[in-house]
N, C-alpha and C positions, 0 to 999 in steps of 0.2 A: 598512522596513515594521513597523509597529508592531502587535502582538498585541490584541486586544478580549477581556478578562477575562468575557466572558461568551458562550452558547451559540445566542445568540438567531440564526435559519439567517437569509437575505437573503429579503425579501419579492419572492415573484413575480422568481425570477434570469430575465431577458432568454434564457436557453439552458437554463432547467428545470431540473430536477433530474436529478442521478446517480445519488444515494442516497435513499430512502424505508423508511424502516422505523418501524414501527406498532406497539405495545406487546408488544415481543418478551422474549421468556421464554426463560431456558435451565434445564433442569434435571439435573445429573447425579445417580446413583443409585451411589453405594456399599456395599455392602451392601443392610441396612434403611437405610441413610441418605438423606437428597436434599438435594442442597447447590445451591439457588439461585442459579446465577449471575447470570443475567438476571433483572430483574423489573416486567417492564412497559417497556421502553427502546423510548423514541423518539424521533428523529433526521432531520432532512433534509440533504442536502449539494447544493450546486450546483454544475453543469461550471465548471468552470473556477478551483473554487472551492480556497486554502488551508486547511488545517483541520487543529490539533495535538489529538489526544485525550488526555487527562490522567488520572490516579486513583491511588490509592496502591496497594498490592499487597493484591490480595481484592478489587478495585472492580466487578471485571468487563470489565476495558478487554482483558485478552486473548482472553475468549469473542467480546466485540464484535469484535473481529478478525477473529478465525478467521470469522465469520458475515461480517461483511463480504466477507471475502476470498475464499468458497464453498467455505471449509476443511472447513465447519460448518454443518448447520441448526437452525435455532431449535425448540424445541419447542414453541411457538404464537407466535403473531404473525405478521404481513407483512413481506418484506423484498424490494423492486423495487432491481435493477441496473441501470441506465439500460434502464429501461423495460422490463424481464426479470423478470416476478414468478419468483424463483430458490428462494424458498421451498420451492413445489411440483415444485421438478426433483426427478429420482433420482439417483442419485450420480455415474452415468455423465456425466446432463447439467450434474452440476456442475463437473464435469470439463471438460468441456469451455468452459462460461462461463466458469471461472476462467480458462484457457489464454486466451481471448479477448478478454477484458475486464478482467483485475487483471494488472497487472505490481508484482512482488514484487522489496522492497528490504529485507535483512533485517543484522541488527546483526553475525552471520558471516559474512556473502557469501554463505556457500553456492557455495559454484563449484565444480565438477568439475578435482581437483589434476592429474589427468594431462590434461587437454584442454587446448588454449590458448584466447585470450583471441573471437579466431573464434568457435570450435565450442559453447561456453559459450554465447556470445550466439545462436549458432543452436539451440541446444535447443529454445526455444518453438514457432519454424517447424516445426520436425520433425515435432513434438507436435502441432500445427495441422495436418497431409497434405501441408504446399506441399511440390512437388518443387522446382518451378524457382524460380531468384531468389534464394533465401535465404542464400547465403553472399553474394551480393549487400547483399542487406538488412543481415546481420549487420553486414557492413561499413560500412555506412554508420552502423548506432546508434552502432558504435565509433568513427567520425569525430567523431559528433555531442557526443562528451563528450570531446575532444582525446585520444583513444587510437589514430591514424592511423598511429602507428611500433611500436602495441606488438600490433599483432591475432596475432601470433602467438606470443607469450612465454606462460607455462603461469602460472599462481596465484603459485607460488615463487619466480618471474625477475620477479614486482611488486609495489610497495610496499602498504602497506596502503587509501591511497587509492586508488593505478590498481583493484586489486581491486572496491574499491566501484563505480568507473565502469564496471568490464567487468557488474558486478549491476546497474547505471544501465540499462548499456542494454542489458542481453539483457530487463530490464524494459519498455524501451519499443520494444522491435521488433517487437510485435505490435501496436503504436498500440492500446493499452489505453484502455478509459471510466474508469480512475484506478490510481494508481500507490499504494501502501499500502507507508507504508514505518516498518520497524520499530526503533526507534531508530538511524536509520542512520547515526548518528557515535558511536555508545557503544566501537566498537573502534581509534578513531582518535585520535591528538594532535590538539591543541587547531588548529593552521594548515590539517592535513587536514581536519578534519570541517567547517572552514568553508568551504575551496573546494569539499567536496561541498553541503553546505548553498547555497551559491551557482551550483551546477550545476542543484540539484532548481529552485530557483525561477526562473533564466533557461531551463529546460525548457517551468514551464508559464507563462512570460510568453507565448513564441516559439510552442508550441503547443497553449497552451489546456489542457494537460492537469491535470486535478481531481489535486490531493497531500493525500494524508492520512497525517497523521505521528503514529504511536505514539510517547508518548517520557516520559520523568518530566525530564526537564531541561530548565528555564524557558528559557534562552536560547536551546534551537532552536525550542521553540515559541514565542519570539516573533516569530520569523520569521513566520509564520501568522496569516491574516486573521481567522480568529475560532478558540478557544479551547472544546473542548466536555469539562468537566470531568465523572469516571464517579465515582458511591461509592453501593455498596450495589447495583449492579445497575441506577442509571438513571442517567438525568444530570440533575446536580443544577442549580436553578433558577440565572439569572441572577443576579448581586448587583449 
């Protein structure tokens, strides 16, 4: 799959859009100071859609994250999550759309060192009220990324790949509206981060599901069907 060096979204995607957001602004305050992160950024993403976001460090691509991710609210602007103006939550309710709707792939793991590789992927259910099913479910995201022998080995008993796969799929076992993943081979040799790389995108052949990859490194965003480069707080025009 070949990367498109520009940001231009797909016209009228057949399944909508995922992502919508409308000249968003972020502003922090340090001291007297205000430091712009956001300025004016707007964006559309479609289900089903690949999408590497780019920019050099100061660009603003990790504010856009965190807002994406309902890490974060924008200080003006629109921001619809599959059809969730999430803008206007309060932080409980962003809380809870996150659990619902982002599943989270990050460049550390993040996994729980004493848990095994089960209980990690059940966190999100937990977090969500289900009572029944879920070590059910767990176990099957773990199927779904070839980890069927390892559901019970803790963080330290796996390579740095399987890691990545146990964060693969406690990410999609809440059947998230997109998977946000943040440079997620930056802590892997070059063989592992391509069979994660090859994981993420046989995920959303098989189930449709929208990937948006953080990342400064060209060749995993060329994995990615179109290319949405940040500098200065927007995104910078087609070339």
């Amino acid at each position: 799959m070949n990367a498109k060096s520009n940001t231009r979204a797909p016209v009228n995607p057949p399944n909508g859009w995922v992502i919508r957001a409308e000249n968003l602004t972020k502003v922090y305050k340090m001291g007297e100071v205000e430091v712009h992160a956001l300025n004016g950024l707007s964006l559309k993403i479609a289900r089903g859609e690949i999408v590497a976001i780019m920019g050099p460090s100061g660009s603003g691509k990790s504010t856009l994250m965190n807002i994406i991710g309902c890490l974060d609210r924008p200080t003006s602007g629109e921001y619809i999550l599959d059809d969730e103006p999430v803008y206007r939550l309060t932080d409980d309710q962003l809380a809870t759309i996150r659990n619902r709707k982002v599943g989270f792939v990050f460049q550390s793991f993040n996994l729980l060192s004493r848990a095994t590789a089960l209980a990690n992927v059940e966190l999100p259910i937990r977090y969500s009220g289900v009572v029944h099913g879920r070590r059910e479910k767990a176990r099957a995201a773990l199927e779904s990324v070839g980890l069927a022998d390892r559901i019970y080995h803790r963080p330290n008993e796996l390579s740095g790949g399987q890691q990545q796969r146990v964060a693969i799929a406690r990410a999609l076992v809440n059947d998230p509206a997109i998977i946000l993943a943040d440079e997620p081979t930056g802590n892997l040799d070059t063989k592992s981060g391509q069979e994660i790389m090859e994981l993420l995108l046989k995920l959303n052949r098989e189930n449709g599901t929208t990937l948006i990859i953080v990342t400064h490194a060209a060749d995993i965003a060329a994995h990615s069907q179109r290319i949405i480069r940040i500098r200065d707080g927007v995104v910078e025009e087609a070339k």
